[in-house]
C-alpha positions, 0 to 999 in steps of 0.5 A, a space after each residue: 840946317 845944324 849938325 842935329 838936323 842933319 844927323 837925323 836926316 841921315 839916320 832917317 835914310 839909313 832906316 828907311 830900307 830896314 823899315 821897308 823890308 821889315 814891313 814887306 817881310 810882315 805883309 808877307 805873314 798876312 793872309 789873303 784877306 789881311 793883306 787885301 786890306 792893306 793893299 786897300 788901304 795903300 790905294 785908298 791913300 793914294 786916291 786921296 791924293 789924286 781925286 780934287 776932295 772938293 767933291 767927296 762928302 764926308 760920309 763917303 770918306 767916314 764909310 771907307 774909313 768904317 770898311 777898312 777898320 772893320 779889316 775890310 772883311 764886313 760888307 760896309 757899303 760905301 754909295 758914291 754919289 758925286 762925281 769925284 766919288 765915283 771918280 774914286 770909286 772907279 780908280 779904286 776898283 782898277 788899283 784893286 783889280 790891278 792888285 789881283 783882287 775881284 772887282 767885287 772886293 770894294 765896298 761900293 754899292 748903293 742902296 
């Protein structure tokens, strides 16, 4: 790695807290649901990463992705169906609730 690379790298780190800070400082002026949104968000992408993919549809992903650009305040029902997405759905209730939300927040319902 050249001397480029690894001022970048450095300057990368210096930043990284004042990037923290500045984004707890902003989710400090949401409101409530504003911020249940983001937090729905950061669990979203977390389960992602947890749950095999293998057994997640693309329109269960696409209804999530829906509710949470609507703000997470527009009751757009995601129906899990497969395993893994019920497997989703169930550790995103738990991250949520954990979160201080009701388990009524999350968006999944059937029809």
């Amino acid at each position: 790695m050249g001397w480029p690379a690894v001022s970048l790298v450095c300057v990368g780190l210096n930043i990284a807290p004042v990037l923290a800070m500045a984004q707890q400082t902003d989710a400090q002026t949401l409101t409530w649901p504003e911020r249940k949104c983001v937090l729905y968000q950061r669990a979203w992408d977390a389960a992602l990463q947890s749950v095999d993919q293998s057994g997640v549809s693309q329109t269960f992903l696409a209804q999530n992705d829906v509710f949470i650009a609507k703000g997470c305040t527009e009751r757009t029902p995601v129906c899990p169906r497969s395993p893994a997405e019920f497997e989703m759905a169930n550790l995103l209730t738990v991250m949520t609730m954990n979160e201080g939300m009701a388990s009524t927040f999350v968006p999944f319902t059937c029809p």
